[in-house]
C-alpha positions in Angstrom: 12.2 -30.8 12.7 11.7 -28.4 9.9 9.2 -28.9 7.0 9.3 -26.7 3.7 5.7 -26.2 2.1 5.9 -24.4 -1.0 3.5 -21.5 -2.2 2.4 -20.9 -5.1 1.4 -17.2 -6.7 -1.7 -16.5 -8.4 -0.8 -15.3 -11.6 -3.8 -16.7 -13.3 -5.5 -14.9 -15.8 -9.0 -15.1 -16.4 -11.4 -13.9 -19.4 -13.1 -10.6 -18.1 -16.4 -9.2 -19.4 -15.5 -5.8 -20.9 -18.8 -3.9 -20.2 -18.7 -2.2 -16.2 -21.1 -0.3 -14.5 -19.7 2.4 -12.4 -21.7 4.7 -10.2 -20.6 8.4 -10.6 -22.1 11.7 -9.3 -25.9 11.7 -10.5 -25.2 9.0 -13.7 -24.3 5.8 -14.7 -21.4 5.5 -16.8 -21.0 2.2 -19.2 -17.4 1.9 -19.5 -16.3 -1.5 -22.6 -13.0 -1.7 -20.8 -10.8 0.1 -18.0 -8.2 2.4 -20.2 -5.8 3.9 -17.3 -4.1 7.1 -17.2 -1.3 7.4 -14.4 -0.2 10.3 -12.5 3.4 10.4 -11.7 5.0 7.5 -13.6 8.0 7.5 -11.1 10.1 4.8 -9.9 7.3 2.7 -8.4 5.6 2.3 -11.3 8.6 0.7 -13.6 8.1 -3.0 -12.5 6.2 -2.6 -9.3 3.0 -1.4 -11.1 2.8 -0.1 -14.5 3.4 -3.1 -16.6 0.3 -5.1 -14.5 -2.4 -2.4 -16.1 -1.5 -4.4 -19.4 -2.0 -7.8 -18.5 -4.5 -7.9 -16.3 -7.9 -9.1 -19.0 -9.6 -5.7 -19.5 -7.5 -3.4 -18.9 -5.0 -1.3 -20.7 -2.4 1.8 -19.6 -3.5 4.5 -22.4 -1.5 7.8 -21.0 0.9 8.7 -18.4 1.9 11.9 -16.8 4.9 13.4 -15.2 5.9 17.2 -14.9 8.9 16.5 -16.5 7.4 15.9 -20.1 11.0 13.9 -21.5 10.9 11.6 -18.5 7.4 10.7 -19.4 7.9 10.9 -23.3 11.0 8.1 -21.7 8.4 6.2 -20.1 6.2 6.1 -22.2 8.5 4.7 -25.2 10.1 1.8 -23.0 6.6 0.4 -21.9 4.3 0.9 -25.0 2.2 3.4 -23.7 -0.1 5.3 -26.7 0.5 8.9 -25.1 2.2 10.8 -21.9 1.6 14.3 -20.8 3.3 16.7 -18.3 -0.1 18.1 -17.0 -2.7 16.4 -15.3 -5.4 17.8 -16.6 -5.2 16.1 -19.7 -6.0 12.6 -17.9 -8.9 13.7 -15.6 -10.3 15.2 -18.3 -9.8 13.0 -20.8 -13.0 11.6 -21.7 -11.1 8.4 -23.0 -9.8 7.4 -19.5 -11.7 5.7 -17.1 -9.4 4.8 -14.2 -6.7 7.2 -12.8 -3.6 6.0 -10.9 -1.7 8.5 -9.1 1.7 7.5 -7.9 3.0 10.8 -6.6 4.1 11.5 -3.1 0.9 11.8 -1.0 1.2 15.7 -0.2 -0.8 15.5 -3.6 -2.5 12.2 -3.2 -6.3 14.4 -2.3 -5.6 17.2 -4.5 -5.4 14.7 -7.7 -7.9 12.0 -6.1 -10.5 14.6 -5.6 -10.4 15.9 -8.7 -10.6 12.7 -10.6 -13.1 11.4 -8.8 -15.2 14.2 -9.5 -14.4 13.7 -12.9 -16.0 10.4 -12.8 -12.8 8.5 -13.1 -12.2 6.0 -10.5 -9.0 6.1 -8.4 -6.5 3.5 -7.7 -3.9 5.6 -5.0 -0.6 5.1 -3.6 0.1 4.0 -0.2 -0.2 6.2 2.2 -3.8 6.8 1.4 -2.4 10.5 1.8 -0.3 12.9 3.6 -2.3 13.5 6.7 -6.0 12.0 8.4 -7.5 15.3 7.6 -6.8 14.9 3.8 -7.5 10.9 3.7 -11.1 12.2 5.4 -11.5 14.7 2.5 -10.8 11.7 0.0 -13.5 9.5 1.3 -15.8 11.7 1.5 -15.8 12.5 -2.0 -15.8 9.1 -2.9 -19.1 8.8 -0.9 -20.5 11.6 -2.4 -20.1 11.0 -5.9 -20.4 7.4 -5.8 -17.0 7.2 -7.3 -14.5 4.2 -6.0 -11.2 5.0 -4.2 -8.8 2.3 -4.0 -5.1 2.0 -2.0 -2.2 0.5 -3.1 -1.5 -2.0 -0.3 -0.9 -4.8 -1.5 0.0 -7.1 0.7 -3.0 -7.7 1.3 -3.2 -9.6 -1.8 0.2 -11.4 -2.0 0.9 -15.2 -0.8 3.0 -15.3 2.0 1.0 -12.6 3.9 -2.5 -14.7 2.7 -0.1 -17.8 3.9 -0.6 -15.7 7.8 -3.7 -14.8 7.6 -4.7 -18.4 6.6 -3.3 -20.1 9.6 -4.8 -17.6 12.5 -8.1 -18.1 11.3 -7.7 -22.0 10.6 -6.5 -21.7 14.8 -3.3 -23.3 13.9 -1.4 -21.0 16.9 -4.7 -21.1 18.8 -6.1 -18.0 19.7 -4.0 -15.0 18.7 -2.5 -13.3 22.1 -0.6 -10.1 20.8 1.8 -9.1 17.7 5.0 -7.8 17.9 7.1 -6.3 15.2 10.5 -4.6 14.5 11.7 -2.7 11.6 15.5 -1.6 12.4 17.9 -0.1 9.7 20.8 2.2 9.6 20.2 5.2 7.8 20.9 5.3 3.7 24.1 7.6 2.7 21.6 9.6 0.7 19.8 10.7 3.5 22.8 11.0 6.2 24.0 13.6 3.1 21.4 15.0 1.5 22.6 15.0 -1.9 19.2 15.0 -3.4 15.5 16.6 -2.6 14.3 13.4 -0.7 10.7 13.8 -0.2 10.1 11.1 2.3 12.0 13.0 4.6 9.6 16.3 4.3 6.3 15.6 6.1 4.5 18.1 3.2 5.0 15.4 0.7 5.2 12.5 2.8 3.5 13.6 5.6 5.8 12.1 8.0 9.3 10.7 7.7 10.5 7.6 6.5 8.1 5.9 9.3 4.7 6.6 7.1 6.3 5.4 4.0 7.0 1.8 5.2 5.3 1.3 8.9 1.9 1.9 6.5 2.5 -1.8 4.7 3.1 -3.1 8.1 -0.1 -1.3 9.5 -2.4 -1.7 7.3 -1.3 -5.8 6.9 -2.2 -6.1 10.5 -5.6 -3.8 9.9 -6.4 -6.7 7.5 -5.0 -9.7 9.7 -6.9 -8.6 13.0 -9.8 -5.5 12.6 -9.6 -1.9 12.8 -7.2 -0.7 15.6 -9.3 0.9 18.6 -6.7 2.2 20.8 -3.1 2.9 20.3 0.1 5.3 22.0 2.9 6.1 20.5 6.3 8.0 21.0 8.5 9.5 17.9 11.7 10.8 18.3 14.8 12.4 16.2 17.9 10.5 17.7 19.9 10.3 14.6 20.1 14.4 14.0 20.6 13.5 10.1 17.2 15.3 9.4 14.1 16.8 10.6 11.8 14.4 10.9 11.4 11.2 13.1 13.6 8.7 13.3 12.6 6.0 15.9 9.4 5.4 16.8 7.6 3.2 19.3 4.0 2.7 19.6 1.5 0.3 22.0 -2.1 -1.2 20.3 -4.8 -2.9 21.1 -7.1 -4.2 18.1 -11.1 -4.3 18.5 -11.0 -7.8 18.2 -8.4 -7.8 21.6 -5.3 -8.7 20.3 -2.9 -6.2 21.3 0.6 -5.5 19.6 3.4 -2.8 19.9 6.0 -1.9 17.6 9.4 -0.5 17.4 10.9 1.6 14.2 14.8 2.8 14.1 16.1 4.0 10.8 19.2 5.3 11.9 20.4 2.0 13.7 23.7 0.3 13.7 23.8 -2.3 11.0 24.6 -5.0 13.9 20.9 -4.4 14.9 19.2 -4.6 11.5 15.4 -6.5 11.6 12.7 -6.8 9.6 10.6 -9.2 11.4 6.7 -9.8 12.1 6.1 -11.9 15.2 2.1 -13.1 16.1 2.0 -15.4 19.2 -0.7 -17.4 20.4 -1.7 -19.8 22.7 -0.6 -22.8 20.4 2.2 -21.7 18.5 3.8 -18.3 16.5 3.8 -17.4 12.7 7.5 -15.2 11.9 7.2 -13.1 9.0 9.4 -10.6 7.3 7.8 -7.0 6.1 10.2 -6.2 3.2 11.9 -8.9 3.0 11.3 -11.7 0.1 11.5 -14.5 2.8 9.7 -18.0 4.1 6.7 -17.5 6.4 8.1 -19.5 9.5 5.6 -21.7 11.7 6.6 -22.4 15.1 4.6 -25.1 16.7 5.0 -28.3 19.1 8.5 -28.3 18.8 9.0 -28.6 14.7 9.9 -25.0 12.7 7.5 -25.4 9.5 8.6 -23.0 6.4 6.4 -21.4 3.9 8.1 -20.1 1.2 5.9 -18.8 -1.6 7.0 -16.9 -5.1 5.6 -13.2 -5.8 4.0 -12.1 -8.8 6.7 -10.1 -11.4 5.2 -7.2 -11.1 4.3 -7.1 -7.3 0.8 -5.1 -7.5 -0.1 -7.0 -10.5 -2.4 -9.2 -8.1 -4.4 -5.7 -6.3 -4.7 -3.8 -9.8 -6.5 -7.2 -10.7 -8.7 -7.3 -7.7 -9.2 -3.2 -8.7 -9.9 -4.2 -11.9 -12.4 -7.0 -10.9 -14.3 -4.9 -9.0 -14.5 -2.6 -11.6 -16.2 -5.2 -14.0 -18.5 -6.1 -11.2 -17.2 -9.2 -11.0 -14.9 -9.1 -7.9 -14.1 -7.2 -4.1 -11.2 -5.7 -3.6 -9.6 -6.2 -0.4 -8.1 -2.4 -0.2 -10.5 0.1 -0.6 -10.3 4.1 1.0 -12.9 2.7 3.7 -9.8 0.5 5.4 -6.6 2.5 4.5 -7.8 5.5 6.5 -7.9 4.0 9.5 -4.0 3.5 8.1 -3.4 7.1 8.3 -5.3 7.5 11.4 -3.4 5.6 13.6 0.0 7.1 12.1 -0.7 10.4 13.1 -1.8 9.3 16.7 1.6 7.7 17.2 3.4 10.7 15.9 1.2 13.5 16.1 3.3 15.0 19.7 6.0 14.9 18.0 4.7 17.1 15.2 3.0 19.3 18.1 
């Protein structure tokens, strides 16, 4: 038997207050609204991101910045931004920005963080948190120090279908959760097999792995937030495809602190025949079948019937974290992805692939 439940996305807006308190190095800083500057107004931010700073109550995008001032100027001009900038500097130190968003590869994730934050301006960050543990470490401790909050971009942590999961293990609706298991299998893109262009996610200085930090991070840090900070975990990374450098396939054994134990498996130079995206948590009553990347129903297996969940995504699909950042900014909210919880992210990347990089 199979039973379709819809889902429906929060895309409610609500009336804000515009007066913040945010706790900076040795002051307190009344901010009327959050005005953003972003740093690297790339691809991710066209309609994954960068619209949402303008419709979320409270908030506006004010500046954006990429090296390439005409791309910026571009950027700027299609989605009503005031001003862009090629450097920087001119939005951590511009005294009419609040909030930073960098959106560069995460080679330069701490360099920018760092210095915003000890600007005063708090930091909403790209997933990865950054290119390696030891910079991620540097990141929070700054935030700590000065006071200043340092947010992550993974935001699945705020979206329907992955709330949908998280709602039926702790309602016990698959009984108590035994283990996770999850695959993410592709063939590898033309662009990579060739080269044609300076791809960043294949040089671990920018990315700080290969394609495996930029997309087993979501994956990760989702199961971070379904079942508690990892406490033990092996992994093994390979190069079996020879189109690059870096790792291809990966495999990696865990055991959460709250004893549910998982392993994963990550092939980007696959034959298309083997192509998966797929999530699977069993327990004793029943499993929950998810896809990572994929806009598909959450499935429900469970006495015999297949239950789907399908549920609708917000347009822009960070529009429902940069709220929750935004909340939490007006003292009115928690956000559920702060530097505290994404660390542990890039920790237990770099313990699955560190021998590899030995």
């Amino acid at each position: 038997m199979l039973v379709i439940i819809n889902i429906q996305a929060n895309n409610v807006m609500q009336n804000f207050s515009e007066t913040i308190t945010l706790m900076a190095s040795r002051k307190t800083i009344m901010l009327k609204r959050i005005k953003w500057g972003i740093i690297g107004c790339g691809n991710v931010t066209e309609v994954k991101s960068g619209p949402a700073f303008n419709k979320v109550s409270g908030s506006s995008l004010q500046i954006v910045m990429r090296r390439d001032g005409s791309l910026a100027e571009s950027y700027a001009s299609r989605h009503g931004v005031p001003q862009w900038t090629n450097r920087a500097d001119d939005i951590i130190n511009n005294p009419d920005i609040n909030a930073i968003y960098i959106a560069t590869p995460p080679g330069v994730h701490a360099d920018y963080a760092i210095r915003a934050m000890q600007a005063g301006k708090a930091v909403y960050v790209e997933k990865p948190m950054a290119a390696t543990y030891e910079q991620a470490q540097q990141m929070l401790q700054v935030s700590q120090a000065t006071g200043v909050p340092l947010f992550v971009a993974y935001y699945r942590r705020t979206l329907p279908g992955f709330l949908k999961v998280k709602e039926l293990i702790n309602d016990g609706v698959i009984g108590q959760t035994l283990y996770v298991n999850m695959r993410l299998i592709r063939p590898a893109k033309s662009y990579e097999i060739n080269q044609v262009e300076n791809i960043w996610r294949l040089q671990p200085e920018h990315s700080g792995g290969g394609i495996f930090y930029d997309l087993a991070s979501h994956q990760l840090d989702f199961l971070d937030f379904l079942f508690g900070p990892i406490k033990a975990v092996f992994g093994v990374a390979a190069n079996r495809g020879g189109y690059y450098e870096v790792e291809d396939t990966v495999s990696a054994s865990m055991q959460f602190e709250t004893g549910v134990v998982g392993n994963g498996i990550w092939s980007f130079v696959s034959n298309k025949d083997a192509e998966e995206d797929i999530i699977e948590v069993v327990g004793t009553k029943g499993k929950i079948q998810l896809s990572s990347f994929k806009h598909e129903p959450v499935i429900l297996y469970k006495d015999g019937e297949v239950t789907e969940y399908p549920y609708l995504n917000p347009e822009n699909i960070q529009y429902n974290l940069i709220k929750q950042v935004v909340e939490t900014l007006q003292g009115i909210g928690n956000c559920d992805s702060m530097a505290e919880s994404a660390i542990r992210t890039n920790k237990v990347m770099h313990k699955i692939v560190k021998d590899f990089y030995a």
